[in-house]
C-alpha positions as CSV (number, residue, x, y, z in Angstrom):
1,X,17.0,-58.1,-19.9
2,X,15.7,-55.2,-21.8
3,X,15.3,-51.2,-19.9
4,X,11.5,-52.2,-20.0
5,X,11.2,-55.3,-18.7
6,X,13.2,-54.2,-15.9
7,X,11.2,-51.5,-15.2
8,X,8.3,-53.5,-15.0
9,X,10.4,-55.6,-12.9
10,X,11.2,-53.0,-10.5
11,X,8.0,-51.4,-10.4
12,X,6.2,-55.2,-9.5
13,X,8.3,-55.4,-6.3
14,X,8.1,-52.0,-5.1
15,X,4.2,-52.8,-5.3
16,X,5.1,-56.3,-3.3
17,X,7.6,-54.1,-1.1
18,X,4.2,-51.1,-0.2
19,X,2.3,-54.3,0.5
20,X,4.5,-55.8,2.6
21,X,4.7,-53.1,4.5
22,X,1.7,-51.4,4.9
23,X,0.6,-54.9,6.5
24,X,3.8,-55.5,8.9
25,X,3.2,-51.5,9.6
26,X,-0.1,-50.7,10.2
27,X,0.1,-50.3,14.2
28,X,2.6,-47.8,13.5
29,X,0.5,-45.5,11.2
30,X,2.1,-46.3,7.4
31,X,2.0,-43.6,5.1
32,X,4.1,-44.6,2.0
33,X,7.7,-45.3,1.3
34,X,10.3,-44.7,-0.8
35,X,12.4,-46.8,-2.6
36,X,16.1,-45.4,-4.5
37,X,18.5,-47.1,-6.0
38,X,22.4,-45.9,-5.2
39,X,25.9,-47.1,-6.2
40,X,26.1,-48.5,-2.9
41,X,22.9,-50.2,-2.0
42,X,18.9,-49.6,-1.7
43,X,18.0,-47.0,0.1
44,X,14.5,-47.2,1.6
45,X,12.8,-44.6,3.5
46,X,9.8,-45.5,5.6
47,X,7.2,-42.5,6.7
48,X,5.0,-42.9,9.8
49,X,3.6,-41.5,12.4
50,X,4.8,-42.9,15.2
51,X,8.5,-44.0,14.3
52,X,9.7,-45.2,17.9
53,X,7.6,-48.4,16.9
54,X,9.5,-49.0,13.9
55,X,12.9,-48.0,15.3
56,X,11.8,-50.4,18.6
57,X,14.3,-50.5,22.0
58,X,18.0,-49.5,20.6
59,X,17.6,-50.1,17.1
60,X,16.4,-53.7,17.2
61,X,13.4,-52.9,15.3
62,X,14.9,-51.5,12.2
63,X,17.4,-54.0,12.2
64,X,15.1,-56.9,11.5
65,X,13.3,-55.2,8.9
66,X,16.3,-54.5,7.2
67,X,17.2,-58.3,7.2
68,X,13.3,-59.4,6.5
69,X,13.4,-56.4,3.7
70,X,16.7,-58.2,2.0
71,X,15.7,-62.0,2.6
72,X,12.0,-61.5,1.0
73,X,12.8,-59.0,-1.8
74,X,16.3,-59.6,-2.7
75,X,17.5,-56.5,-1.7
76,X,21.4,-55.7,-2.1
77,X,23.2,-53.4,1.3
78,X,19.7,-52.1,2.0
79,X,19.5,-48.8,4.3
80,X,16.1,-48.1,6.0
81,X,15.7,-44.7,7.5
82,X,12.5,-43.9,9.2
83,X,10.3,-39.9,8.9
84,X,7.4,-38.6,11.1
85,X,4.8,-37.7,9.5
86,X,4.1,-34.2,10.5
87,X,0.5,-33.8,9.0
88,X,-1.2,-37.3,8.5
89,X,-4.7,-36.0,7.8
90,X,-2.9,-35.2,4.1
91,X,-1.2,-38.5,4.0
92,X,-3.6,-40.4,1.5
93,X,-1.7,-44.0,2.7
94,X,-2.6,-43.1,6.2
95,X,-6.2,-42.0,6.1
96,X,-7.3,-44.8,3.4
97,X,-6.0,-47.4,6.4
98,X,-7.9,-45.6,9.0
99,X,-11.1,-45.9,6.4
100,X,-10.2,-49.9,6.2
101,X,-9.9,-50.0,9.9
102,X,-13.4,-48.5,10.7
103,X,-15.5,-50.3,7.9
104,X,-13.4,-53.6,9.9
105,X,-15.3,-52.6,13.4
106,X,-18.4,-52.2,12.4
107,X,-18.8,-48.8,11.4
108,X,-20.7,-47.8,8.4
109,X,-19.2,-47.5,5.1
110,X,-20.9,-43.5,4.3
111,X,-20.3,-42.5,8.3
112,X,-16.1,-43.6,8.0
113,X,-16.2,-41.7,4.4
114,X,-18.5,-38.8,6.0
115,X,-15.6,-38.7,9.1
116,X,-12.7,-39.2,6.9
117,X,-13.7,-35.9,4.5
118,X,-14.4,-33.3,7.4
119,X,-11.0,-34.4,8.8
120,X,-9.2,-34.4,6.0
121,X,-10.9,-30.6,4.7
122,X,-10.6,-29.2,8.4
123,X,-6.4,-30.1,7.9
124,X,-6.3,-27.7,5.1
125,X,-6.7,-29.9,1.8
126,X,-8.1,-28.5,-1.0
127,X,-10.2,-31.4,-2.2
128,X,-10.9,-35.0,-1.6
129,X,-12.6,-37.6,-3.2
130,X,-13.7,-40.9,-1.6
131,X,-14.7,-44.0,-3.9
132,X,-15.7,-47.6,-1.7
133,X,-16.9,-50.1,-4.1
134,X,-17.9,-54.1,-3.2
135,X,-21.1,-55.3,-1.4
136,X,-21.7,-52.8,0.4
137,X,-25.7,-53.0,1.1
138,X,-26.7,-56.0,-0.8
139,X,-25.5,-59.4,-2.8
140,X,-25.3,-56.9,-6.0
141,X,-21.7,-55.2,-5.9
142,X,-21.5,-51.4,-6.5
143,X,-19.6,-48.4,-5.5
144,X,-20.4,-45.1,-3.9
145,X,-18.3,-41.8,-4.4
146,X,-18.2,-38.9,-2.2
147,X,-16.1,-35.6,-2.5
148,X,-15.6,-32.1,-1.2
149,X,-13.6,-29.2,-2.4
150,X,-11.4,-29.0,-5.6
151,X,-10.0,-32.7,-7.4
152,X,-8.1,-31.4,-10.7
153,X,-9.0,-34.7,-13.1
154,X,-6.3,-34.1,-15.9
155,X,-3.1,-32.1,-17.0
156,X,-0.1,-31.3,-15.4
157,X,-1.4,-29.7,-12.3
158,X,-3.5,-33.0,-11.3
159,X,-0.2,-34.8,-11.2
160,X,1.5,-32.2,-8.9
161,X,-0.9,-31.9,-7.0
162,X,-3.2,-34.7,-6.2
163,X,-2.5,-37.8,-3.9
164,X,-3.6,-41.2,-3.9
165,X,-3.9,-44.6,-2.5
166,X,-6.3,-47.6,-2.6
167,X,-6.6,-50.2,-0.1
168,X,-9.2,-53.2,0.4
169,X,-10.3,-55.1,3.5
170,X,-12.5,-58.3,3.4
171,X,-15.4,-58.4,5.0
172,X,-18.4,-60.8,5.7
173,X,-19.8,-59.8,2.6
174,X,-16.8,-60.1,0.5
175,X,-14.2,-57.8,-0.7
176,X,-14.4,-53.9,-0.4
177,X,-12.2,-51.5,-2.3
178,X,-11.4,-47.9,-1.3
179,X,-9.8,-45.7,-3.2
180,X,-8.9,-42.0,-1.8
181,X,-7.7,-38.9,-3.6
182,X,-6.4,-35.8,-1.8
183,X,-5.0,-32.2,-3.3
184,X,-3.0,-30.1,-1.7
185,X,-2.6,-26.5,-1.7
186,X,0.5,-26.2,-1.0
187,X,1.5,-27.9,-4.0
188,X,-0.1,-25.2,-6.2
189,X,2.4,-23.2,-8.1
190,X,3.1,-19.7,-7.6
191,X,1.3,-18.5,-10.2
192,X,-2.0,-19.2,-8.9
193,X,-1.1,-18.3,-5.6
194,X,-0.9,-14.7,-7.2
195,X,-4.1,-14.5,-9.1
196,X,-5.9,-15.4,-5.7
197,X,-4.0,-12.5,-3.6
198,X,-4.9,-10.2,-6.7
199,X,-8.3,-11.2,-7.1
200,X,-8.9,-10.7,-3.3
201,X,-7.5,-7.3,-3.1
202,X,-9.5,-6.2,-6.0
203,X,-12.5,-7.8,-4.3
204,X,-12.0,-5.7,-1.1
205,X,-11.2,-2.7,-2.8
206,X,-14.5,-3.4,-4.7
207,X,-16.4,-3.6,-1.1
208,X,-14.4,-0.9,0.1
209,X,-16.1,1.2,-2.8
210,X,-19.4,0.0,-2.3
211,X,-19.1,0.8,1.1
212,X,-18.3,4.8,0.6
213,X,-20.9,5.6,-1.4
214,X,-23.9,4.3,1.0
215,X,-22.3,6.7,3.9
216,X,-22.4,9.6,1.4
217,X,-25.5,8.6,0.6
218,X,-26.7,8.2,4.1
219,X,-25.0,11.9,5.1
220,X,-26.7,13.2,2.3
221,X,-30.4,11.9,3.1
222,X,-29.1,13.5,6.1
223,X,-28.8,16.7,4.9
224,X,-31.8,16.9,2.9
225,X,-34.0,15.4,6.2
226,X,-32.2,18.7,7.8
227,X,-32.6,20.8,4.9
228,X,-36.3,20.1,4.6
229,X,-37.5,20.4,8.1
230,X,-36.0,24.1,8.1
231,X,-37.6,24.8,4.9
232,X,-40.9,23.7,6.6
233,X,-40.1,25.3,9.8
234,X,-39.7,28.6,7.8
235,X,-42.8,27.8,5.5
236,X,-44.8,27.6,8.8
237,X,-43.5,30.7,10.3
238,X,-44.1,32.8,7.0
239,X,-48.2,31.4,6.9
240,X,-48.2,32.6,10.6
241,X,-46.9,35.6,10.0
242,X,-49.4,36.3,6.4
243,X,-52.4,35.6,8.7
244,X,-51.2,38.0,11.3
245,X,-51.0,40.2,8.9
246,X,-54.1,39.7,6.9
247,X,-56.1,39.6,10.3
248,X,-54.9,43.3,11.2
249,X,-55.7,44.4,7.5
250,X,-59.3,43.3,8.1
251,X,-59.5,44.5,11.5
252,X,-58.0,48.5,10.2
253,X,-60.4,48.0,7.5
254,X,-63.6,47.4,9.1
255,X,-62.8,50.3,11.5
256,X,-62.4,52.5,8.4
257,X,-65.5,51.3,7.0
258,X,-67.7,51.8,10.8
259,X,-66.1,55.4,11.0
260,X,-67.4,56.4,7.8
261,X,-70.5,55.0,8.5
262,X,-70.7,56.9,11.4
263,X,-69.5,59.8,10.2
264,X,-72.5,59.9,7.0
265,X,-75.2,59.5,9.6
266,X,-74.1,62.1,11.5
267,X,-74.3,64.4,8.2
268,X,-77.6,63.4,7.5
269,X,-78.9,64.2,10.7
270,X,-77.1,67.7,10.7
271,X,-79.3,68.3,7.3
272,X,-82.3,67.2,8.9
C-alpha cells in the first residue's frame, strides 16, 4: 500500500473513530480526541468534561471502550486515557453538541446561536463564527451565519489559532448542519502580544498628555479670571477716586470765582 493511500486510510477511520465517539459520549460532554500511533500500540486520549462517566465504578468503563474501540476499528494494544476539560466554553466539539442539543428540544435555531456566542465571548475567545444551514424556516434549504469578535480566514495564524467542528442533527424538517469556528487568544504568538502592551502604553501616555494640558489650561483661565477682577477692582477704585477729585476742583473753583465776584462789587460800590 502506497504512504498515501494509507494516509487516507488512517485519516477515514479516525473520522469513523470521532464519530463513534462523540455519539457513545455525548452525556459525558465530548470535546475531541486524540489518536497516536506508538511502537507499542494506539494510544487514544479522550477529552471531556466530566471523565468519572467515562472511567465508570473502578475502571469498568474504560475498559469496555477499550475492547469496543479494538473490535470496531481494528485497533492493535490500544491505551485510552481520559482529560478534563478545564475551559469547555473554548472547546469547539463541545459547544457545537450543546448547539445540536438545543435546536433537538425545541429551541430556536438564531436563540441557541445568539446563547452559544455570548457564552463562548464572555469565556475569553477572541472570535467566533456560527454557520447552521438546512431547512431551517421553510421547504427551501439555506444557511444563516453569525459572528462576533476576530476569525483570521487565511495564513499561518488562522491555523494556530482558530478551532473548529461541525456537527448535524435531524430534525422534522430534515437534516441541519452546524458548523462552529472559535479563536483563541491565547494561541496568539508573542509578537503580537507586544505590539498590543506597546500600543496601550503609548495610548495612555497619549491621555495622560491630553489630560495635563486642560488643568494648565483650567489654572490658567484661573489666573486670568483673578487677574482681571483685580484689574477691575482697581479700575473702579481709580474712577472713584478722579471724581473725588474732580468734584473738589469744581467746588475750590466756584468759591474762587464767588469771592472775586464779591470782592469787584464791593470796589464798585467804594467808587460810588
Amino acid at each position: 500500500m502506497s504512504a498515501i493511500k494509507n494516509v487516507m486510510k488512517n485519516n477515514f477511520r479516525n473520522m469513523e473513530l470521532n464519530e463513534y465517539l462523540r455519539s457513545s459520549l455525548s452525556e459525558a460532554g465530548y470535546g475531541g480526541a486524540e489518536v497516536q500511533k506508538t511502537p507499542i500500540g494506539t494510544k487514544i486520549t479522550l477529552f471531556v468534561i466530566r471523565p468519572g462517566l467515562v472511567i465508570g465504578r473502578k475502571g469498568s468503563g474504560i475498559r469496555d471502550l477499550t475492547s469496543r474501540l479494538e473490535q470496531q476499528f481494528n485497533l492493535e494494544n490500544a491505551q485510552v486515557s481520559v482529560t478534563e476539560v478545564t475551559k469547555p466554553e473554548l472547546n469547539p466539539h463541545i459547544m457545537a453538541n450543546r448547539i445540536a442539543q438545543l435546536i433537538e428540544r425545541g429551541t430556536a435555531f438564531r436563540r441557541a446561536s445568539l446563547w452559544t456566542i455570548n457564552t463562548i465571548m464572555g469565556a475569553g475567545a477572541m472570535g467566533v463564527e456560527i454557520t447552521i444551514s438546512g431547512k431551517l424556516r421553510g421547504e427551501r434549504a439555506h444557511f444563516e451565519k453569525h459572528s462576533a469578535g476576530i476569525i483570521p480566514k487565511s495564513g499561518k495564524i488562522a491555523d494556530e489559532v482558530v478551532r473548529n467542528s461541525t456537527n448535524s442533527i435531524l430534525t422534522k424538517m430534515g437534516l441541519v448542519g452546524i458548523k462552529l469556528k472559535i479563536s483563541l487568544r491565547e494561541e496568539i504568538h508573542h509578537d503580537f502580544d507586544l505590539m498590543l502592551e506597546k500600543e496601550t502604553k503609548n495610548e495612555n501616555e497619549i491621555e495622560n498628555k491630553d489630560i495635563q494640558p486642560e488643568s494648565d489650561i483650567k489654572t490658567e483661565s484661573v489666573q486670568s479670571d483673578s487677574d482681571i477682577k483685580t484689574e477691575s477692582v482697581q479700575s473702579d477704585s481709580d474712577i472713584k477716586t478722579e471724581s473725588v477729585q474732580s468734584d473738589s476742583d469744581i467746588k475750590t473753583e466756584s468759591k474762587d470765582i464767588i469771592n472775586s465776584e464779591v470782592k469787584e462789587i464791593a470796589v464798585n460800590k467804594s467808587e460810588t
